[in-house]
C-alpha positions, -999 to +999 in steps of 0.1 A: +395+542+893+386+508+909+414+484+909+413+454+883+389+473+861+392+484+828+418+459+815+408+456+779+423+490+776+460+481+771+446+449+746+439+457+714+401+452+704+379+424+703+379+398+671+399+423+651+391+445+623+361+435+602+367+425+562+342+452+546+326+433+517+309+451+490+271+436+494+268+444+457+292+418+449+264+390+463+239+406+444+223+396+413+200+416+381+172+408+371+149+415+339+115+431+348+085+424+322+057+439+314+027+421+305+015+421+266-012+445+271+014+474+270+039+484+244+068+483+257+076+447+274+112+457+296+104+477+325+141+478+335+159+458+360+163+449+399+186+437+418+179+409+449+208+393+470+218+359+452+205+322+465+220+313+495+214+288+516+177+283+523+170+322+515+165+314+475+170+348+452+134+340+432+113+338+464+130+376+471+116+387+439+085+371+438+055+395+454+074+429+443+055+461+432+070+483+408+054+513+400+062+525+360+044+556+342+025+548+314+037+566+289+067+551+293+050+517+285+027+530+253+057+552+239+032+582+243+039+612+261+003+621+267-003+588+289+022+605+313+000+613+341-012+579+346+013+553+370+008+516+369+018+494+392+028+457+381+034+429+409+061+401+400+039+368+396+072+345+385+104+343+381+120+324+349+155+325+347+168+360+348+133+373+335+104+391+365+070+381+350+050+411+365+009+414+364-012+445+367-017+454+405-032+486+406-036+524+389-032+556+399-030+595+388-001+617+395-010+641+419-001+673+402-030+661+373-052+657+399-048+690+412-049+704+378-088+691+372-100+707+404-110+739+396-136+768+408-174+773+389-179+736+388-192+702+404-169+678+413-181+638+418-166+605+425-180+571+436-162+541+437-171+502+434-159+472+445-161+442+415-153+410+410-138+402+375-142+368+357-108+353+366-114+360+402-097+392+407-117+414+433-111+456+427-116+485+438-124+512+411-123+550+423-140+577+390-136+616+390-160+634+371-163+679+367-196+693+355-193+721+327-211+746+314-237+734+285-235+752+249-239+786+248-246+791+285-239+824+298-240+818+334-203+813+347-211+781+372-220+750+363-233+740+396-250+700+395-278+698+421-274+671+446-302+647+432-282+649+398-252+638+416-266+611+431-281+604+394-245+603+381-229+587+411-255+555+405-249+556+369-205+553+374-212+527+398-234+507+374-210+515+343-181+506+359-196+474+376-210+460+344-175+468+323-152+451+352-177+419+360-178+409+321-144+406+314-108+390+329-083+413+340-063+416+307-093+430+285-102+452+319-065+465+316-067+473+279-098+494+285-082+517+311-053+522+286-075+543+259-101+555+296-131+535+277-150+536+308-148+574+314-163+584+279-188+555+282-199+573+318-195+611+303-219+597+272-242+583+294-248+610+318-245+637+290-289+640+295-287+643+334-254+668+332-226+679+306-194+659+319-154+666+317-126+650+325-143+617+334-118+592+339-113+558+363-089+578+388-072+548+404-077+510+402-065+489+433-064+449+439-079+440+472-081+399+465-062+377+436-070+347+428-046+318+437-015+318+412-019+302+380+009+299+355-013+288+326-034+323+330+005+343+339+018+332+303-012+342+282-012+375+298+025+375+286+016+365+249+044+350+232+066+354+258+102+339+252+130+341+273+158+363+256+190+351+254+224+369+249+234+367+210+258+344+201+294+355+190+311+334+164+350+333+167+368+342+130+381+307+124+420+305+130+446+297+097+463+266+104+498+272+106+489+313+111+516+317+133+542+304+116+531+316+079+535+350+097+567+344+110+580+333+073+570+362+056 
């Protein structure tokens, strides 16, 4: 060994030992909420690391995408295989005022609809709702078999897919464009749009299963408040219940003390 080296081995080492902090001890919880078009309004809670200097705890929040099952937001069970995912638009006091940001199906129901003897068809639009929102709408669609047919497959020939495909486009172009993003929402909660597309392509080809598949936000318009808190309805910030103290007896202590 090279003389003079090494002679932070006898010392102990640098700066000491390090004071672990818990980091959930700087953290903070916040309320999650879902806008009115669903049932259930708390989504649960999040945490985000509490104001500190210039990094401010609501500028953390702001911009996150929580992704929450429907069913668990219309108290039905059946709903189950359909996610939503809601962005937080604003933070007021310990409340997360969240927007629709997209749709999707589970995977394991979208594996269940694909099955042998039958046509499967999807298109998908871009639209532009009336408060700016730009989407992207994707639709599934299975052929089946007409009454009383005994054939087993229910094969659609390629010009009637093209037939159908133009018709979901059109469908689901005309329903988005007319209304604002809250009435849009509130038709893909009872899928609307998929029996409006299997009734109208019920002469070309018998549909099943036709249902907007997944729903995703390409452009938003620039925040507005005003438009936030109507989507949130009568939205009021919830405060903890009050506790009354039982009122003391003057002279308690010593009326005690005297009996």
């Amino acid at each position: 060994m090279a003389v003079g080296k090494n002679k932070r081995i006898s010392k102990g080492k640098k700066g000491g030992k390090k004071k672990i902090v818990d980091p959930f001890s700087k953290k903070d919880w916040y309320d999650v909420k879902a806008p009115s078009m669903f049932a259930v309004r708390n989504v649960g809670k999040t945490l985000v690391t509490r104001t500190q200097g210039t990094k401010i705890a609501s500028e953390g929040l702001k911009g996150r995408v929580f992704e929450v099952s429907l069913a668990d937001l219309q108290k039905n069970e059946e709903d189950a295989y359909r996610k939503m995912r809601l962005r937080v638009e604003d933070v007021q006091g310990r409340n997360c005022l969240t927007n629709f940001w997209g749709m999707d199906f589970t995977t394991d129901k979208l594996r269940s609809m694909v099955r042998k003897w039958q046509t499967l068809i999807e298109a998908h639009v871009d639209v532009k709702t009336s408060d700016g929102f730009t989407l992207r709408m994707f639709c599934i669609a299975f052929t089946k078999k007409r009454q009383g047919q005994i054939k087993r497959t229910a094969y659609a020939q390629s010009s009637q897919i093209r037939t159908i495909r133009r018709k979901m486009v059109e469908i689901m172009a005309r329903e988005a464009s007319s209304c604002d993003l809250k009435d849009l929402v509130a038709k893909f909660i009872p899928e609307a749009i998929g029996k409006d597309i299997e009734k109208a392509c019920q002469g070309i080809y018998p549909l099943q299963n036709t249902a907007i598949r997944k729903v995703k936000v390409l452009k938003a318009p620039k925040f507005d408040l005003t438009k936030l808190m109507e989507v949130h309805g009568d939205y009021t910030e919830e405060m903890p219940a009050k506790v009354e103290r039982p009122a003391e007896i003057p002279g308690g202590e010593a009326a005690t003390a005297e009996a």
